[in-house]
C-alpha positions as CSV (number, residue, x, y, z in Angstrom):
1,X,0.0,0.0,0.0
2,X,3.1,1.8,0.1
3,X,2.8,5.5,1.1
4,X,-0.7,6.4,0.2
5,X,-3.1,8.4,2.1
6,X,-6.0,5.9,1.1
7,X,-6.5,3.1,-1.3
8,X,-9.6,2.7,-3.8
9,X,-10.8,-0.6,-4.4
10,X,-12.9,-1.6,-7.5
11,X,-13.9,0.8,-10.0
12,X,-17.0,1.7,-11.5
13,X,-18.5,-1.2,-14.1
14,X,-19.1,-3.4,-11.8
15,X,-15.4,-3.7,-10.9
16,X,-14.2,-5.5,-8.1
17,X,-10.9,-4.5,-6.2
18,X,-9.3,-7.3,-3.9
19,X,-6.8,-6.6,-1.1
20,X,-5.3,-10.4,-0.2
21,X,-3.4,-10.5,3.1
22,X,-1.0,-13.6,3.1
23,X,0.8,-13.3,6.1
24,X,1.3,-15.9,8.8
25,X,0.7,-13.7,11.4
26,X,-2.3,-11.0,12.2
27,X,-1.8,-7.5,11.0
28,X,-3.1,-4.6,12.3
29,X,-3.6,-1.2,9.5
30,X,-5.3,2.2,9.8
31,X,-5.1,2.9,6.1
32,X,-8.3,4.8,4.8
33,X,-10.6,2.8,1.7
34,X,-12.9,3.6,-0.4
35,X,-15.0,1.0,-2.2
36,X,-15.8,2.7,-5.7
37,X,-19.3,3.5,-6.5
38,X,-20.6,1.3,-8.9
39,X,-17.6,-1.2,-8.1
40,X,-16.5,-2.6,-4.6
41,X,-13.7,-4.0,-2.7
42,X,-12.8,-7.5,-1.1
43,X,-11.0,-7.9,1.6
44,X,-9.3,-11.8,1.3
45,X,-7.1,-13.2,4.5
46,X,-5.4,-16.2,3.9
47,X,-4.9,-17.9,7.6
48,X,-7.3,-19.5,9.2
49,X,-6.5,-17.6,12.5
50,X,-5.4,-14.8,10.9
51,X,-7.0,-11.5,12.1
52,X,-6.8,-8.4,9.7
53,X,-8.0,-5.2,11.5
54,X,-8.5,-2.1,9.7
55,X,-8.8,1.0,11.9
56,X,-8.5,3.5,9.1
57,X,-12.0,5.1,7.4
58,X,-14.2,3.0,5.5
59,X,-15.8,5.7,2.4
60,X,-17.7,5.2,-0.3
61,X,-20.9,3.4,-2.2
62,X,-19.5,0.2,-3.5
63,X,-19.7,-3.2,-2.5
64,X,-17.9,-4.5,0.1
65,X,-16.9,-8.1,0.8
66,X,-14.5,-10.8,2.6
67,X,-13.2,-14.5,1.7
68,X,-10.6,-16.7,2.5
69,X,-10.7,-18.6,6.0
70,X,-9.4,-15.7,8.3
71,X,-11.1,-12.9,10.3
72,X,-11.5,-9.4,8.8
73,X,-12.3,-6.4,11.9
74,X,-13.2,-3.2,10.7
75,X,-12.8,-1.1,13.8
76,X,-12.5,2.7,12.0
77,X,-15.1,5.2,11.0
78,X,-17.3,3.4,8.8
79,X,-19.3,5.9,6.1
80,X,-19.7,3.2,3.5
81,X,-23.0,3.4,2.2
């Protein structure tokens, strides 16, 4: 995610952005999203007790999703609609 002050995920079209996390061990992230409006975002963790917790905002009027076997906490301002 390197130094950005946010990241988009998906674009409009029906797009669908996916952030994998493939780490062995939990991570903990307050980097802002936005889920693009007519698109989304899906948030994938790999290890089954793997905990991914984003802190940072939650924006935007896309879908939002989560796979893979491990635990996804959104604990941040949420204004997704």
């Amino acid at each position: 995610m390197g130094n950005q002050s946010s990241v988009t995920l998906g674009a409009p079209g029906g797009n669908v952005g996916t952030l994998e996390y493939t780490g062995a061990g939990s991570l903990a992230s307050n980097m802002q999203f936005v889920a693009a409006t007519g698109g989304g975002g899906l948030f994938k963790v790999d290890g089954s007790s793997t905990t991914l917790t984003l802190s940072g905002n939650l924006t935007g009027g896309g879908s939002l999703g989560t796979s893979g076997p491990g635990t996804v906490a959104l604990t941040g301002f949420r204004q997704h609609v």
